[in-house]
Each structure stands twice: as structure tokens, then as C-alpha cells.
C-alpha positions as CSV (number, residue, x, y, z in Angstrom):
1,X,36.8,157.5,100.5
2,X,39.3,155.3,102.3
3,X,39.0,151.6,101.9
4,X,37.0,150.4,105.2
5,X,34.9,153.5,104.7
6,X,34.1,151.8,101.1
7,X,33.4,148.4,102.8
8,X,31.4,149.4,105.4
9,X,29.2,150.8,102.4
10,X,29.4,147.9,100.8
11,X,28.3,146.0,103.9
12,X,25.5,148.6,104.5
13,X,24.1,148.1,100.7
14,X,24.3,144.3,101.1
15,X,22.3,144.3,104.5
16,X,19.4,146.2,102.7
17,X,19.9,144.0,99.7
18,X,16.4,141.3,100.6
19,X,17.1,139.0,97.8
20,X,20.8,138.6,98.7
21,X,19.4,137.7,102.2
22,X,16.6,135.3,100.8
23,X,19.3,133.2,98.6
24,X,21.3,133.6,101.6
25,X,19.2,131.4,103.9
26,X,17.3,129.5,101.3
27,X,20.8,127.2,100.9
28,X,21.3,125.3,104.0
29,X,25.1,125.7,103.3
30,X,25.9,129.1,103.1
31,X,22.7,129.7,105.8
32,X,24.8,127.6,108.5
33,X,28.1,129.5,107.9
34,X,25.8,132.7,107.8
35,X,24.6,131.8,111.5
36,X,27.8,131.1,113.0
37,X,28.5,134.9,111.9
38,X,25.2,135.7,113.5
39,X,25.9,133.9,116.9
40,X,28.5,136.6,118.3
41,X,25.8,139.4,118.1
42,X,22.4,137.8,118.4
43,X,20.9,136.4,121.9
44,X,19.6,133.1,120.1
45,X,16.3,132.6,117.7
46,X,13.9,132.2,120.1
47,X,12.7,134.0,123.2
48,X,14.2,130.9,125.4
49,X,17.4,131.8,123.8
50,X,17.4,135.4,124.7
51,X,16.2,134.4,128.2
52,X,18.7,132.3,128.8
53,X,21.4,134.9,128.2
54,X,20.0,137.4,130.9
55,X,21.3,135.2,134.1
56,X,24.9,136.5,133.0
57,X,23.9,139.9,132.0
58,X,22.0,140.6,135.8
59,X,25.3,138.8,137.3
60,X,27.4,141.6,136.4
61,X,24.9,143.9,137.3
62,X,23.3,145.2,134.1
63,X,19.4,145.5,133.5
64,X,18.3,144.3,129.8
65,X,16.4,145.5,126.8
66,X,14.9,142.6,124.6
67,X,14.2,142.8,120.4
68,X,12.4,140.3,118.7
69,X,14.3,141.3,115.2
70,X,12.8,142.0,112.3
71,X,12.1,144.7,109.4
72,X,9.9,145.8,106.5
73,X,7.4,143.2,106.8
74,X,5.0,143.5,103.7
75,X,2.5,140.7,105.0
76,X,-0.3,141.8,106.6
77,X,-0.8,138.6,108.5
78,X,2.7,138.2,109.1
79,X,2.6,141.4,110.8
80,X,0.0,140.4,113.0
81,X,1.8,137.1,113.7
82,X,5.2,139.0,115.0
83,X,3.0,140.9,117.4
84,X,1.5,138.4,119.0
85,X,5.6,137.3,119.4
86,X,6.3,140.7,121.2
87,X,2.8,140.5,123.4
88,X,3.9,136.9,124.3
89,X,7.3,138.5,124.9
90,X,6.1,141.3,127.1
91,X,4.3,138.5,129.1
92,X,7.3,136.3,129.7
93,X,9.2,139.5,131.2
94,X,5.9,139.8,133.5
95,X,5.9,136.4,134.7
96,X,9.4,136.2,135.1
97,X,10.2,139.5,136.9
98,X,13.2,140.4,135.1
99,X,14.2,144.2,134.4
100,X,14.0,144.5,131.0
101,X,13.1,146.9,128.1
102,X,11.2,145.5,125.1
103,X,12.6,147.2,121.9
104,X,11.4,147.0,118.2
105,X,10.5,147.9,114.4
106,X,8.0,149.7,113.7
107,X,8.4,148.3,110.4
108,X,8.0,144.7,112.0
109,X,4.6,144.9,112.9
110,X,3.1,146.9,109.8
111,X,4.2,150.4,109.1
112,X,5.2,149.8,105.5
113,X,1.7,148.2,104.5
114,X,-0.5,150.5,106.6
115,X,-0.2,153.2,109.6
116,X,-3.6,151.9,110.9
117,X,-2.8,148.4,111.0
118,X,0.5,149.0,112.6
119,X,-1.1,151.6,115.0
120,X,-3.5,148.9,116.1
121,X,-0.7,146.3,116.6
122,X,1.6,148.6,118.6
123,X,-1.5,149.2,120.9
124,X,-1.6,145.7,121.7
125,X,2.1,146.2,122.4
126,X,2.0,149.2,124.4
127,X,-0.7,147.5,126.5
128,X,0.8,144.4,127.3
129,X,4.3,146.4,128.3
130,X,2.2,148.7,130.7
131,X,0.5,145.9,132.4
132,X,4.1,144.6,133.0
133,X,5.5,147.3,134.1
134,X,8.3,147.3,131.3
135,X,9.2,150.1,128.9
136,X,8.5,149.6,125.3
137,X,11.3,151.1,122.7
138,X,10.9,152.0,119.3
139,X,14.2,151.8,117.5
140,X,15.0,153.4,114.9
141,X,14.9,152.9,111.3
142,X,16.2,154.7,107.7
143,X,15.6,158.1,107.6
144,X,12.8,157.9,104.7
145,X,11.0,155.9,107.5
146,X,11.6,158.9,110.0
147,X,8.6,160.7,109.7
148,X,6.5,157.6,110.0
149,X,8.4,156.5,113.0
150,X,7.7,159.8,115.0
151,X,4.3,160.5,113.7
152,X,3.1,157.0,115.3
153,X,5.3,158.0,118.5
154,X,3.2,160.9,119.0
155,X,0.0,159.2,118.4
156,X,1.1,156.8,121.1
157,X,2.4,159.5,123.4
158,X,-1.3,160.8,123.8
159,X,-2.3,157.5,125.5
160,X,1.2,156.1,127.2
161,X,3.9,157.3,129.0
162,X,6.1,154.4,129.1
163,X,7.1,154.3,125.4
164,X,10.3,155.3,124.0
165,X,11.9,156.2,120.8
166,X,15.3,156.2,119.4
167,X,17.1,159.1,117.9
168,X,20.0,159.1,115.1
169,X,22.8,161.9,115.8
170,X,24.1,161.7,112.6
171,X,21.1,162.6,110.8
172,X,21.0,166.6,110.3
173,X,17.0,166.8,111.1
174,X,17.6,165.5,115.0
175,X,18.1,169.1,116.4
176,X,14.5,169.7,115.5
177,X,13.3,166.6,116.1
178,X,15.1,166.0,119.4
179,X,12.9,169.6,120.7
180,X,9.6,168.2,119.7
181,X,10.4,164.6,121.8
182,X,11.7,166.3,125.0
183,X,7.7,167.5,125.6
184,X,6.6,164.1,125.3
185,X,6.8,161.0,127.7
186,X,9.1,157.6,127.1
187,X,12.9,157.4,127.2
188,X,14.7,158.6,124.3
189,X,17.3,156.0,123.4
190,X,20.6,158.2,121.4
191,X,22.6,156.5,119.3
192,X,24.7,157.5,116.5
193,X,22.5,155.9,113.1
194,X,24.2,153.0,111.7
195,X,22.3,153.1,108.3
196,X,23.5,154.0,105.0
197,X,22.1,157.9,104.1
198,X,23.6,160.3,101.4
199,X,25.7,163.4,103.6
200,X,22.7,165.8,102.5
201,X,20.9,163.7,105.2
202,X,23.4,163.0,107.7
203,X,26.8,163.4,108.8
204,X,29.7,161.6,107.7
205,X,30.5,159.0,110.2
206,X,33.6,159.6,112.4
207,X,33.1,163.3,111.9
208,X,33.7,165.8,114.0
209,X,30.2,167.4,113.1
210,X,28.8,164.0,113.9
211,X,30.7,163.7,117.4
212,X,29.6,167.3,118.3
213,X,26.2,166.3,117.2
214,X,26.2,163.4,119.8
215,X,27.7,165.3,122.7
216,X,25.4,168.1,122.2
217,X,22.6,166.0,122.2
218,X,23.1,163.9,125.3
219,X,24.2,166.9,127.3
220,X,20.7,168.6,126.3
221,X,18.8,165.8,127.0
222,X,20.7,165.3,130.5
223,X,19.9,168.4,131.5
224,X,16.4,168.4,130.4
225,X,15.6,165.3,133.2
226,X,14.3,163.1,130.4
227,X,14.6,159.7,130.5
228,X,17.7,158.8,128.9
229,X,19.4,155.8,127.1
230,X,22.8,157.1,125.7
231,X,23.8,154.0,123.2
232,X,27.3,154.1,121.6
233,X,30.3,152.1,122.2
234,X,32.2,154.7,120.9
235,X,35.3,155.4,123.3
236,X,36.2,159.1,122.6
237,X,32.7,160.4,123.1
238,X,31.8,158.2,126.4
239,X,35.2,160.1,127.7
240,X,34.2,163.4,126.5
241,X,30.8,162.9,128.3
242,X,32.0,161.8,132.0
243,X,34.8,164.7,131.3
244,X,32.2,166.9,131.7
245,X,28.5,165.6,133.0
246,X,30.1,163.1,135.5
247,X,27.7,164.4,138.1
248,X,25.1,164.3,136.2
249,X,25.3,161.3,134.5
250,X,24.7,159.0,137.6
251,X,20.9,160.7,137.9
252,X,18.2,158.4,138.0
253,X,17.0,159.1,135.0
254,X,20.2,158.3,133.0
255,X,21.6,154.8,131.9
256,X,24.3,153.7,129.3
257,X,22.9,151.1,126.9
258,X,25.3,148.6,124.2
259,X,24.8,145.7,122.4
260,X,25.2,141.7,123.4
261,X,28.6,141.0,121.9
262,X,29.9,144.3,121.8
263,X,31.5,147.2,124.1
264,X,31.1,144.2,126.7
265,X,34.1,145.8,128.9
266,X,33.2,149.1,128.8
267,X,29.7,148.3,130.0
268,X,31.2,146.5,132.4
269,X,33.6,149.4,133.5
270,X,30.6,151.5,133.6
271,X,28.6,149.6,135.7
272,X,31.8,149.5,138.1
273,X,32.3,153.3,138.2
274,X,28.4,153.5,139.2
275,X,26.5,153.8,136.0
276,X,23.3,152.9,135.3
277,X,24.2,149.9,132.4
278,X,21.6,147.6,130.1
279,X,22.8,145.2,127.6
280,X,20.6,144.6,124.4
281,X,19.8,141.3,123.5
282,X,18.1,140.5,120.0
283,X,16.6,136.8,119.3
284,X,14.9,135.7,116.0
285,X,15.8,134.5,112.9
286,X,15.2,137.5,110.4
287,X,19.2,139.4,111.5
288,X,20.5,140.1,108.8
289,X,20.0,143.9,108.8
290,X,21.7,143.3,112.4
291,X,24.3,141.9,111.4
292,X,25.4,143.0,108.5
293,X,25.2,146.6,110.1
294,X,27.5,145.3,113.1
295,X,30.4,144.4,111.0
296,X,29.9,147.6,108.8
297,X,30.0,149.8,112.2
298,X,33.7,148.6,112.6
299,X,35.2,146.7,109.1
300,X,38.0,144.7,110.7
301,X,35.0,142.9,112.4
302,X,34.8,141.1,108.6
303,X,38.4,139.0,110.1
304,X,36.3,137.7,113.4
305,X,33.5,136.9,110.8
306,X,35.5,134.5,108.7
307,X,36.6,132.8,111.6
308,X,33.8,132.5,113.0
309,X,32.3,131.2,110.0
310,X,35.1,129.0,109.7
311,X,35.0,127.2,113.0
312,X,33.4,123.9,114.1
């Protein structure tokens, strides 16, 4: 394993790492430097914050997708708490009018303490999106959370049609997964997986097998008419897919979706050639997950985060 491959592990580890990120923010020193990192890929802390930003990402002609972030919450009452953030979310995108997604956790609002708890909270979610007219997104999370994740999909899928789910190419179950998901309603959001799983589960990243896996996968679910969000920033594969879908990938129910911070011209030029383009904004104060994960997708990004950490 080549160096950056070993620190983007490294990174990976340390974003999963909960008592690193506890001591982290605990010391008002090394949590202000750790914020200035933050501030290139977040939208703010609050949900004023991450409205604040849309103005610029409507101006050049994107819609939006909106996560309150957050993960593996073990607090029952906690968990209830960050729902009532995403239902006072959901309202706020009602009132305002803006075109916007609402993406999240499962394991925000409960899933690690208990299905049935988080099955009741994601209700309240689901309803307050539907009355809004917004889509609701689950993102996705490890793979030893996968089963979870899709199990509550499909219990939601009986009663709504407007929620999504995300799906990891680089994990070896999506072929199967991906067939099961095509017969149910909500977008599927693709994007490559940017946790840290052992090869038996997933393919190496910046493999061919994992590039193949990506094209093959947005191509079938093109083709299918689903409602599709293909997330990368990656380059090669955006190319390989208007090389050969360029037809069909200006269909209604196809848009390109990146991340606040990231892949900003290339949305851009998207959006230009005729694409259907959203930019994800996350707000809160629990990213360090994000973050971390950010700089590991690309380990020169470690430079741009000791300047920024660095400056005034």
C-alpha cells in the first residue's frame, strides 16, 4: 500500500475513532483549529447557516439537498431531540419554497439503540417531507449498518414514495441490493462508499473493479427510469458516463449530485452543458465523520487543512 493509500486509512480510522473526536472538541484550542478545517466542507452549524448558503447555490442554477449531520447516536432522548431538528428542517424548506432534498443518518435518529424507536422517528420525518413536497434521503452508512439501513427502507417504502436511499458501489453486495431497490419508490442516490471496509467487503478504491462497478450501476439504473442521483466527483467516470449515456442522462429523472466545497466546477460545467445539478449542504456541529472522510477521499487535501487551520 502506497503512502496516501496508508493515510487515507489512517484518516478513515481516526474519523471513527469517538473519543479522539470528544478530546478533540472538549479543548477550546484544538476545537477552534478543528473548525476552521471544518469550514471548507460544512454549510455552517445551524440551519440559518446552511440557509444562507443556498442563495449562491440557486444563482448558478443548482437545486440543494440539506443534512443535519450526525451519527451513531446512543441516547434515546437525544435521538428524539435531532428529529425534531430535521422535522423543524423539513418545515423551513416548506415555508421558504426552496428546492431542496433533506438527507440523513439513520443512525442519527436511533437505529443503533432501537429499530422501533428509529422507525417511529423517521415517520415523523417522512411525514413532514411529504407535506412539503421535498424528498427525504437516507445516506448511507458502514456496511455492518447495511442491512439495517435497507430493512427500515423497505418498511418505509410500503407507506411513501418520496424517500430515497443511497447505495455504495464499492461494496461487493450492491449488485443484489441494487435489484431489490429498483422495485421500490424514492431516488436512489450512487456514490462510490467513502468508509473504511476490509476488500472481502468492498472493492479497493481507485480500482478498476470499483470503476466498472460504478458505471455498471448508473447505466442500469438510467435505463431502468428510476429516479436517480449519481454522486461522485470523480473525473474519469463522469467522462465515461456522458461518453456513452449522453442522451440519456439529461432525462427527467436523472440529476448529478456533489458536495458544498467540492467538485464545485464540474457541477458548474454540468449544469452548463444541461444537466440536472444539486449541491449538498451539511450544517451542525457533530462533522467529524464528514470531515475526516473528505480529506481521506483525496490525501493532499491534508496541505489545504493545515492552512486552513493555520489562518486568521
Amino acid at each position: 500500500m502506497d503512502l496516501q493509500a496508508q493515510a487515507a486509512d489512517v484518516l478513515r480510522r481516526l474519523a471513527l475513532d469517538e473519543s479522539l473526536k470528544e478530546r478533540t472538541m472538549a479543548d477550546a484550542a484544538t476545537a477552534a483549529l478543528a473548525r476552521k478545517v471544518a469550514a471548507r466542507y460544512i454549510g455552517g452549524e445551524t440551519i440559518d447557516d446552511a440557509f444562507d448558503r443556498l442563495p449562491s447555490i440557486f444563482a448558478r442554477g443548482h437545486k440543494a439537498s440539506i443534512e443535519y449531520t450526525g451519527e451513531s447516536v446512543r441516547d434515546p432522548e437525544l435521538a428524539n431531540a435531532e428529529t425534531d431538528v430535521f422535522v423543524e428542517l423539513a418545515e423551513r424548506i416548506g415555508t421558504s419554497g426552496v428546492d431542496s432534498t433533506v438527507s440523513f443518518d439513520l443512525s442519527h435518529i436511533g437505529l443503533v439503540i432501537d429499530p422501533e424507536q428509529c422507525f417511529r422517528n423517521v415517520v415523523r420525518l417522512a411525514e413532514a417531507t411529504e407535506r412539503v413536497g421535498a424528498e427525504l434521503i437516507i445516506s448511507a452508512e458502514a456496511s455492518d449498518r447495511t442491512d439495517l439501513v435497507l430493512d427500515m427502507h423497505a418498511r418505509l417504502a410500503e407507506h411513501f414514495t418520496h424517500v430515497g436511499i443511497t447505495v455504495q458501489a464499492r461494496l461487493h453486495r450492491t449488485a443484489k441490493d441494487l435489484a431489490a431497490l429498483l422495485d421500490r419508490p424514492g431516488r436512489i442516490r450512487l456514490v462510490k462508499g467513502a468508509f473504511l471496509e476490509a476488500e472481502s467487503v468492498a472493492y479497493p478504491r481507485g480500482s478498476a473493479e470499483l470503476r466498472g462497478a460504478y458505471l455498471d450501476y448508473a447505466a442500469r439504473i438510467v435505463d431502468s427510469g428510476h429516479q436517480v442521483s449519481i454522486a461522485t466527483h470523480d473525473h474519469d467516470i463522469l467522462e465515461a458516463l456522458r461518453a456513452e449515456h449522453d442522451s440519456k442522462l439529461r432525462a427527467e429523472h436523472v440529476e448529478f449530485e456533489m458536495l458544498l466545497g467540492l467538485g464545485t466546477e464540474q457541477l458548474d460545467a454540468l449544469r452548463a452543458a444541461g444537466f440536472t445539478t444539486r449541491e449538498y449542504v451539511i450544517f451542525g456541529t457533530q462533522w467529524w465523520l464528514y470531515v475526516l472522510n473528505r480529506i481521506a477521499e483525496e490525501p493532499e487535501r491534508v496541505y489545504t487543512a493545515l492552512i486552513d487551520a493555520a489562518s486568521t
